[in-house]
C-alpha positions as CSV (number, residue, x, y, z in Angstrom):
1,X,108.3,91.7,115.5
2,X,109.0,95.1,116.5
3,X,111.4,96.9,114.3
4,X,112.6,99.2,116.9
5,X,114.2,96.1,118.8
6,X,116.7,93.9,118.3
7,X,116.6,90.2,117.8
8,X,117.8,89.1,121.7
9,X,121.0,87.0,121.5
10,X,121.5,84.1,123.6
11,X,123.4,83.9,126.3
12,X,125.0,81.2,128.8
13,X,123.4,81.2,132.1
14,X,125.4,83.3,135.2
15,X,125.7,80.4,137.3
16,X,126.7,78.4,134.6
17,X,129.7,80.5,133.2
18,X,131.2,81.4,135.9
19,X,132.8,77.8,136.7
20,X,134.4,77.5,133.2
21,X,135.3,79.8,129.8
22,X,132.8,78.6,127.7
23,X,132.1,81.3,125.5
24,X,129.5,84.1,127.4
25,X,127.9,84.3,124.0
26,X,126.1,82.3,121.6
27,X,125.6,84.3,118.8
28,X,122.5,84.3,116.0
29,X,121.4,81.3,113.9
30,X,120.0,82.0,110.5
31,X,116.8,82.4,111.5
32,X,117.6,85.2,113.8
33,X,120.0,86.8,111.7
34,X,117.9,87.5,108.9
35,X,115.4,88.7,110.9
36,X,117.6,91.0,112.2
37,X,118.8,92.0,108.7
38,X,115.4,92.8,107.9
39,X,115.4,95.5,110.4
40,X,118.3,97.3,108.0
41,X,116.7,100.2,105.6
42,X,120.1,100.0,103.8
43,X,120.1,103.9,103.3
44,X,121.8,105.5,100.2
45,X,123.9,107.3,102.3
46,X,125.0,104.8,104.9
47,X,126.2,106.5,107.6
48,X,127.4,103.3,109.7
49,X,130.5,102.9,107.2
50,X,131.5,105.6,108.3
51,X,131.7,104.8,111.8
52,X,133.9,101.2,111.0
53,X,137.8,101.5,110.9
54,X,138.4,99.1,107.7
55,X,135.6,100.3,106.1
56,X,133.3,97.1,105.5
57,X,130.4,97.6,102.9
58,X,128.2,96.8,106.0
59,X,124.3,97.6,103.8
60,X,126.1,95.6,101.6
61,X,126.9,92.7,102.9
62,X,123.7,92.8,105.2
63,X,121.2,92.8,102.5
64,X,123.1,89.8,101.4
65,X,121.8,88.0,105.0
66,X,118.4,89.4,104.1
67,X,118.5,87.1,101.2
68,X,119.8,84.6,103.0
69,X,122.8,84.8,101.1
70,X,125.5,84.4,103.0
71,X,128.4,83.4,100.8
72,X,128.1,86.7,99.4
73,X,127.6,88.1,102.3
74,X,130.7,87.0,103.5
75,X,132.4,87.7,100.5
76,X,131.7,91.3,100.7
77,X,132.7,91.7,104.8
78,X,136.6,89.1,104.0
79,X,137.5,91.8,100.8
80,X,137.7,94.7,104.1
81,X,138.2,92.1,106.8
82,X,140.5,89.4,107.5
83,X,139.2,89.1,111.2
84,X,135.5,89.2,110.8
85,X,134.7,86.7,113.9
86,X,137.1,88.8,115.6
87,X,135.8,91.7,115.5
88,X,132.0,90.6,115.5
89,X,132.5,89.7,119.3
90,X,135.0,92.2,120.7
91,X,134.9,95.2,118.3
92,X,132.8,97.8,120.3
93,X,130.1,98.6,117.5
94,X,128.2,100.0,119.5
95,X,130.8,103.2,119.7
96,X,131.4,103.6,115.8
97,X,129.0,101.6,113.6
98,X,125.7,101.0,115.4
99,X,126.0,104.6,117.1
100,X,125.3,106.0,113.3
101,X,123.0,103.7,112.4
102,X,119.5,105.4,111.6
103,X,117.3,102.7,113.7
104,X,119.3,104.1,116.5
105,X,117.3,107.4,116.4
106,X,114.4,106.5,117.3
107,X,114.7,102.6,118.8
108,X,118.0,100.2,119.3
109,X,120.1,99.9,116.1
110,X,120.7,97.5,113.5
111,X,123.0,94.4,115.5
112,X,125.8,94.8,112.6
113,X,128.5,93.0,115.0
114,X,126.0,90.3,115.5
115,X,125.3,90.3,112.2
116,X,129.5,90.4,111.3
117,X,129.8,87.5,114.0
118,X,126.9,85.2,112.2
119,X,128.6,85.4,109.2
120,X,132.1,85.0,109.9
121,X,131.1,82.1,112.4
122,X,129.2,80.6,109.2
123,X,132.2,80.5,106.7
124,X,134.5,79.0,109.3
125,X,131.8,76.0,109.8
126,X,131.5,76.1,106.2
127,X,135.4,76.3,105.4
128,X,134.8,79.3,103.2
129,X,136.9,82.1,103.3
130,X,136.9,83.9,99.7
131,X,139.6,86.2,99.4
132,X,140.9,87.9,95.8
133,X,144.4,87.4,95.3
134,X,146.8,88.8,92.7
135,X,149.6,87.1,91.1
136,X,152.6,87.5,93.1
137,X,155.0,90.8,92.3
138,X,158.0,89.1,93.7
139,X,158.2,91.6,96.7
140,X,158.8,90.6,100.1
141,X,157.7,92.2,103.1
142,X,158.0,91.7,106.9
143,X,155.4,92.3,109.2
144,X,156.8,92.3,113.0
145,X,153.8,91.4,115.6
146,X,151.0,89.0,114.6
147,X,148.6,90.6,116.6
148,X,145.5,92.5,114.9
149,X,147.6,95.1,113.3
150,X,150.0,92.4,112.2
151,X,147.5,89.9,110.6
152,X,145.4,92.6,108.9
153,X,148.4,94.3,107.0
154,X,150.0,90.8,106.4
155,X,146.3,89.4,104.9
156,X,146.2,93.1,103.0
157,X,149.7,92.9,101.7
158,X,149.0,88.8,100.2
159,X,145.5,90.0,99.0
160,X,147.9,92.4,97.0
161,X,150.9,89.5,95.5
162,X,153.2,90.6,98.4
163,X,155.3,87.9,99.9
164,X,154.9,88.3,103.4
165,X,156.7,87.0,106.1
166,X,155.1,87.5,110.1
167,X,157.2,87.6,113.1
168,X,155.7,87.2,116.4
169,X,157.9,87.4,119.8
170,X,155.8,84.2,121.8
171,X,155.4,80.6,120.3
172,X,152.2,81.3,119.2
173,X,150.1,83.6,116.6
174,X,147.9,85.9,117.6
175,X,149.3,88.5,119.7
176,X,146.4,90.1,122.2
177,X,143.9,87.8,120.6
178,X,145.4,84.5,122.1
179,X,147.8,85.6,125.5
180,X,145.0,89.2,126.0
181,X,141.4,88.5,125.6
182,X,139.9,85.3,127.6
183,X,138.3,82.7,125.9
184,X,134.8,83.1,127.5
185,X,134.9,86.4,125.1
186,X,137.2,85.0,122.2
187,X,137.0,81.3,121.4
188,X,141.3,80.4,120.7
189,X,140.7,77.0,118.8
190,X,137.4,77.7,117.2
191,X,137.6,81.8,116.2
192,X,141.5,82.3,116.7
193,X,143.0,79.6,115.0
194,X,140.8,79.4,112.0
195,X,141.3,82.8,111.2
196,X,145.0,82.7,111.3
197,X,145.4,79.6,109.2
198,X,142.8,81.8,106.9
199,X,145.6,84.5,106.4
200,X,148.7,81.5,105.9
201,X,146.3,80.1,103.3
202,X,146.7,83.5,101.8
203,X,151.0,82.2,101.6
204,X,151.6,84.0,104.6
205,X,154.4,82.7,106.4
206,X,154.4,83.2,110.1
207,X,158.0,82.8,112.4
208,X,157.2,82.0,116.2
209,X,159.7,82.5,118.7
210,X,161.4,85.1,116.7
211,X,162.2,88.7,118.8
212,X,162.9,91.2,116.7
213,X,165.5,93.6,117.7
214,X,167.4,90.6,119.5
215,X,166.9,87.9,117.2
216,X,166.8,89.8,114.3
217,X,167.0,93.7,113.8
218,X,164.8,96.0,111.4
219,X,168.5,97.1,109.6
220,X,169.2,93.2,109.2
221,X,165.8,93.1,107.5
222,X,166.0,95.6,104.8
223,X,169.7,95.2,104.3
224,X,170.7,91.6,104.4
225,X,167.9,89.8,103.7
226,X,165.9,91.4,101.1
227,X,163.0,92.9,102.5
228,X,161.6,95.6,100.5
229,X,159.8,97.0,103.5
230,X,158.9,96.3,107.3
231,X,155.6,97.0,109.1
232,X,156.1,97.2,113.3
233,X,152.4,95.7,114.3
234,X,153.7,95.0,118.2
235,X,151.4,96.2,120.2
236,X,151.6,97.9,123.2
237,X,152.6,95.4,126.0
238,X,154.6,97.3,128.6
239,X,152.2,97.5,131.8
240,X,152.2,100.4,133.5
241,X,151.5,100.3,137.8
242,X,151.0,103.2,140.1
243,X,153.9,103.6,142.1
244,X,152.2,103.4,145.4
245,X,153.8,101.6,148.2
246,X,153.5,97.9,148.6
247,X,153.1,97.6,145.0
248,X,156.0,95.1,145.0
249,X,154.5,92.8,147.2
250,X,153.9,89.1,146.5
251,X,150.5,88.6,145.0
252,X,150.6,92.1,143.2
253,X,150.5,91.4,138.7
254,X,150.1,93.3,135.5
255,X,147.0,92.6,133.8
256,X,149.3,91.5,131.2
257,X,151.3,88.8,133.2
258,X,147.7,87.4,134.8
259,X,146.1,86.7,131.1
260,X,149.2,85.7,129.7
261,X,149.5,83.0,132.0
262,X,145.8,82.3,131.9
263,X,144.8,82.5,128.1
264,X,148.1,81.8,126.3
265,X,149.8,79.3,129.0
266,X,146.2,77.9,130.0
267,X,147.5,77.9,134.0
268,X,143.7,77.5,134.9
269,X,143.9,73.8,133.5
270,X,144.6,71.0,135.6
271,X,147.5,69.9,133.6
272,X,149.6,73.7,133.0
273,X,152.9,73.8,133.3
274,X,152.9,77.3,134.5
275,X,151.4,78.3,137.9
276,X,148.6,80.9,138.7
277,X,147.6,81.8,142.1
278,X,144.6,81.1,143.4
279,X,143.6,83.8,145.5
280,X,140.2,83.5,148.1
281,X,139.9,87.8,147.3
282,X,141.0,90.0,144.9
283,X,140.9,93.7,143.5
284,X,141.6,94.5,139.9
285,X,142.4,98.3,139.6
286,X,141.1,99.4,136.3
287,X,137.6,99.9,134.3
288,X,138.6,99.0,131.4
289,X,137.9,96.0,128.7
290,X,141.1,94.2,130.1
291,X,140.3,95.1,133.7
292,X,137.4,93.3,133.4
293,X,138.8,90.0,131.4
294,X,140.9,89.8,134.1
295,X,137.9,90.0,137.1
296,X,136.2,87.5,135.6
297,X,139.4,85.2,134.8
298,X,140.1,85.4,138.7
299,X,136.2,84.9,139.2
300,X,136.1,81.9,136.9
301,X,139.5,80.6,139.1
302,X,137.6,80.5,141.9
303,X,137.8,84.2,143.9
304,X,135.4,87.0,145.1
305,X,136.6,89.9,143.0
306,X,136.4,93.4,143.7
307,X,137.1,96.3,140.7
308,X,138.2,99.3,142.3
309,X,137.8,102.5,139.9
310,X,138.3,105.6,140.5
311,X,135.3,107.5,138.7
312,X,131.5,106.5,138.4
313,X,130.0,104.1,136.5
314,X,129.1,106.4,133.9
315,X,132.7,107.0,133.0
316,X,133.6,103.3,133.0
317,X,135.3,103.3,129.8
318,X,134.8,99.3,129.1
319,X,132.0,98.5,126.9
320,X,128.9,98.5,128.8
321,X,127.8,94.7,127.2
322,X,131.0,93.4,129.6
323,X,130.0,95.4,132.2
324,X,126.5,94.2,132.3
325,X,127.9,90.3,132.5
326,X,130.5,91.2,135.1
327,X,127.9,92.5,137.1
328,X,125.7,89.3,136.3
329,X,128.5,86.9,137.0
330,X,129.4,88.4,140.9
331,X,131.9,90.9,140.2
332,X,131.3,93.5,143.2
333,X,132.4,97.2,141.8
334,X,134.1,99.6,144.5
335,X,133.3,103.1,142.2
336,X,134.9,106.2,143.2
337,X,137.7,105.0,145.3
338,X,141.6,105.0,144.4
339,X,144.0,102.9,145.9
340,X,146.4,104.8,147.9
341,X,148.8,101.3,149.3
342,X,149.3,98.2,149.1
343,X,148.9,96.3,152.3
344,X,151.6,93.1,153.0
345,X,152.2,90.6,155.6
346,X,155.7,89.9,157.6
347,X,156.5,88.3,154.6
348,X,155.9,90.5,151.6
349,X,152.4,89.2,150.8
350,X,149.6,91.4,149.9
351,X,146.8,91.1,152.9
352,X,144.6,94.4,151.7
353,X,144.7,97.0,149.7
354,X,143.7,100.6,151.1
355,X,141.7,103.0,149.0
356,X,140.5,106.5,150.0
357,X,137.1,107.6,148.0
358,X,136.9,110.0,145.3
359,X,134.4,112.6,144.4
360,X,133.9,113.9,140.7
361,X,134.9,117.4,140.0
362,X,135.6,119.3,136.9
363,X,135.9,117.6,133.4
364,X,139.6,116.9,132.4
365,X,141.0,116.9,128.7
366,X,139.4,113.3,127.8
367,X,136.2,115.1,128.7
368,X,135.7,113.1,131.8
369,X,135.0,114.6,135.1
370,X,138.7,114.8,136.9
371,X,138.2,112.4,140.3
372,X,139.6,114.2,143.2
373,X,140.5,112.8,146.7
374,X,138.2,112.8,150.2
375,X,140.5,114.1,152.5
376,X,140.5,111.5,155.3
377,X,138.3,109.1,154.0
378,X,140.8,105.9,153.7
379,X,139.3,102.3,154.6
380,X,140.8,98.8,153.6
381,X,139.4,96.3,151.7
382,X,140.7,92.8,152.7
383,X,142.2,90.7,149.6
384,X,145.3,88.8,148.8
385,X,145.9,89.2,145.2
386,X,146.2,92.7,143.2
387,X,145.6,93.1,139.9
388,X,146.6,96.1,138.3
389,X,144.8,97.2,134.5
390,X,146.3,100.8,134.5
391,X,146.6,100.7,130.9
392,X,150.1,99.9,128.9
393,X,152.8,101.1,126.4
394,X,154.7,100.3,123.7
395,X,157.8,98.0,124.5
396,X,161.1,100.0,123.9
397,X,163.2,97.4,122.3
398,X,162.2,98.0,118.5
399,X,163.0,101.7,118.6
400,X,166.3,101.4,120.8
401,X,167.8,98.6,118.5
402,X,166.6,100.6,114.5
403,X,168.4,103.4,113.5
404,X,166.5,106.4,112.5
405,X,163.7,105.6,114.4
406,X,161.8,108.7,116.2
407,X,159.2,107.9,119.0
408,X,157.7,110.9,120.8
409,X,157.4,111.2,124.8
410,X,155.2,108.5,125.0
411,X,158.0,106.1,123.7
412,X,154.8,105.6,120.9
413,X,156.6,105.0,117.4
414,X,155.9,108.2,115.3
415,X,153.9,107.6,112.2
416,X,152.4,109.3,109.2
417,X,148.4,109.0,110.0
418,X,147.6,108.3,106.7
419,X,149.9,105.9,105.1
420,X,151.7,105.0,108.7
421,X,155.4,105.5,107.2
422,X,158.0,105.7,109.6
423,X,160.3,108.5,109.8
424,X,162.9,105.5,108.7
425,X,162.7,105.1,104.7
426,X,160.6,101.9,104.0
427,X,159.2,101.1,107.2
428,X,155.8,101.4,108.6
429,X,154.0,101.1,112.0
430,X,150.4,101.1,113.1
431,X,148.1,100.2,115.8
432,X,149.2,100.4,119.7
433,X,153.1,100.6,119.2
434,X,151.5,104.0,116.9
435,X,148.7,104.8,119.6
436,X,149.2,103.6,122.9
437,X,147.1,101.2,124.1
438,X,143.3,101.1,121.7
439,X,141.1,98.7,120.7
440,X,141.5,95.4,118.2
441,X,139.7,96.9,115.6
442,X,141.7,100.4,115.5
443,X,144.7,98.4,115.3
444,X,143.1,96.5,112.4
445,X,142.4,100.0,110.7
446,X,146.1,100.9,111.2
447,X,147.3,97.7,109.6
448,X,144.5,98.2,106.8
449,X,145.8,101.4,106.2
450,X,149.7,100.6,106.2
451,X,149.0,97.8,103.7
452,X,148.1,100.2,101.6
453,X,150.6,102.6,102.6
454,X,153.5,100.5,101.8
455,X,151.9,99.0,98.4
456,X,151.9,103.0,97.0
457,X,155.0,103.2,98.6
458,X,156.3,100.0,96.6
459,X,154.5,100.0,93.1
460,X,155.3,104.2,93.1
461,X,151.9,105.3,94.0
462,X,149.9,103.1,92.7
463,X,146.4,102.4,94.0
């Protein structure tokens, strides 16, 4: 075997995948995984820690699959992570763990999301999930959004004695996880599901169709029914669109709306109660992760896809592993072009979208070359659905309806970045409603770090 190299995963075939959402990836078996442990040299000073936002013991715990251990193994990853086959298939390792592991010097690094996923894909066959729970401290807690941010502080806080109650906007769990990322990247039944009833094993109690801040406000919380504190974990799900003209047209969605009704009200099935158009060509603006989910949604629903970005490849800031299987699936990428309109029929539906290309000039602030506009250099491309993936924000309806709240300009809820206290005494925010729009796993940080936050702010400081 050679050590610089990692242990191939399998994959589905390309023609295969594209006709249904069977998951892209098939993970390691035991075989594989310890072989790919081996390649570990489990340095003293283990740099790749470093690099993961909740902080998992990852020498640690991959030693264990060395060994073939893999109780232990899981033990060690479940007393940092709640989410482990989560975050083994969409966390992108490959920007924070594996880009500080050693082996990465001088050949590929150590697979530790593989590794993450074997493991957490093993106690979930194996109906383990060992967690270390205190006696309860007759505290109760809320925990508004059940998305990543949501579960993690929730699983945190009942770790910790905490009664916590979760309350989550749609009629089911999950938040990003169930209505964001498709199930051809995210099993729901088999990944999903299992690690939610994981957490409520924990005693958390989780309240569907409940919108805080109509339902329910944060004040109500805290002073009427005995909540000792109140952690906003609701994402960031206000799309934002370009403001170009056509963009009202029929045929023109959010990322947001098109996997909502895709994932979370399964409109692809035969049976679905809520219609998704079926469109012969469309262009996803975007290149992004959710960009992409949504290409090859639309792909697997039958359409020739087009993403239409505005930069190079290089700057494509969706992980490159999604890229690569867009590319193998059909997806056709239009680089270095921006949509300028909208194109509609006599009756309001899109029939193109026009673009005019880009060139690359001069880096901008994210350290990106700043695309600028070829004079005169507009074409169409023919479609009849739009997708836009520009990215989104936080809903408003939390701040608006809780006194004392402060958001900045962004409408982002304004939070300490170490405990993620609120500038409202005894509530606490994290993860996109903080941020902006990030990644599953930074939310997961931001509840992991919350959890703790409001457990020092609760027991007076202690650890």
């Amino acid at each position: 075997m050679d050590k610089q190299k990692q242990v191939p995963i399998r994959m589905e075939d390309p023609v295969l995948r594209v006709k249904c959402f069977t998951e892209v990836c098939h993970g390691y078996n035991q075989e594989e995984a310890m072989a790919e442990a081996n390649r570990c040299l489990e340095c003293r000073n283990a740099k790749c820690i470093n690099g993961c936002p909740v902080a998992i013991d990852i020498p640690a715990f991959i030693a264990a699959v060395k060994k073939g251990e893999i109780n232990e193994a899981a033990t060690i990853i479940f007393r940092a992570s709640s989410l482990a086959a989560v975050c083994g298939r969409v966390c992108p390792q490959e920007t924070q763990c594996e880009k500080l592991c050693v082996r990465g010097i001088k050949g590929e690094p150590v697979a530790i999301g593989k590794l993450e996923r074997f493991v957490a894909d093993w106690a979930i066959a194996n109906d383990v999930f060992p967690s270390e729970k205190k006696p309860p401290n007759g505290k109760k807690v809320a925990v508004i959004g059940s998305g990543p941010a949501g579960l993690t502080c929730a699983g945190d806080l009942a770790k910790r004695g905490y009664e916590v109650t979760i309350m989550e906007a749609l009629h089911e769990p999950g938040g990003v996880l169930v209505y964001g990322i498709p199930a051809f990247r995210l099993p729901k039944a088999e990944v999903v599901e299992k690690e939610i009833a994981n957490i409520k094993s924990m005693g958390v109690k989780i309240e569907t169709n409940t919108v805080v801040g109509k339902s329910v406000t944060i004040d109500e919380l805290l002073e009427e029914e005995g909540y000792a504190a109140v952690f906003i974990g609701t994402g960031a799900g206000l799309p934002k669109f370009m403001g170009i003209p056509g963009e009202q047209g029929g045929g023109v969605f959010s990322a947001n709306e098109y996997l909502t009704r895709a994932n979370l009200m399964k409109a692809g099935t035969a049976n679905s109660l809520t219609p998704i158009m079926r469109a012969k060509s469309v262009a996803v603006v975007g290149g992004g992760n959710v960009a992409l989910d949504a290409a090859r949604t639309a792909l697997r629903l039958g359409s020739e896809v087009h993403i239409i970005y505005r930069r190079s490849e290089a700057e494509l800031p969706a992980r490159a592993e999604e890229v690569h299987h867009a590319k193998e699936e059909g997806v056709i990428f239009n680089l270095l072009i921006n949509p300028c309109e909208i194109l509609t029929d006599e009756r309001g539906w899109v029939r193109g979208i026009r673009c005019i290309k880009m060139e690359l000039g001069d880096a901008d602030e994210s350290g990106r070359r700043r695309p600028v506009e070829v004079k005169g250099s507009e074409f169409d491309i023919a479609v009849d659905m739009v997708i836009m993936a520009l990215g989104t924000s936080p809903n408003p309806l939390i701040a608006a309806t809780t006194k004392g709240l402060a958001v900045d300009k962004w409408k982002c809820i304004v939070a300490d970045e170490e405990s993620g206290l609120t500038s409202k005494a005894g509530v606490f925010a994290g993860g996109d409603a903080v941020t902006g729009a990030a990644t599953v796993i930074l939310a997961m940080g931001a509840g992991r770090m919350a959890a703790q936050g409001i457990h020092e702010y609760l027991m007076g400081g202690d650890k």
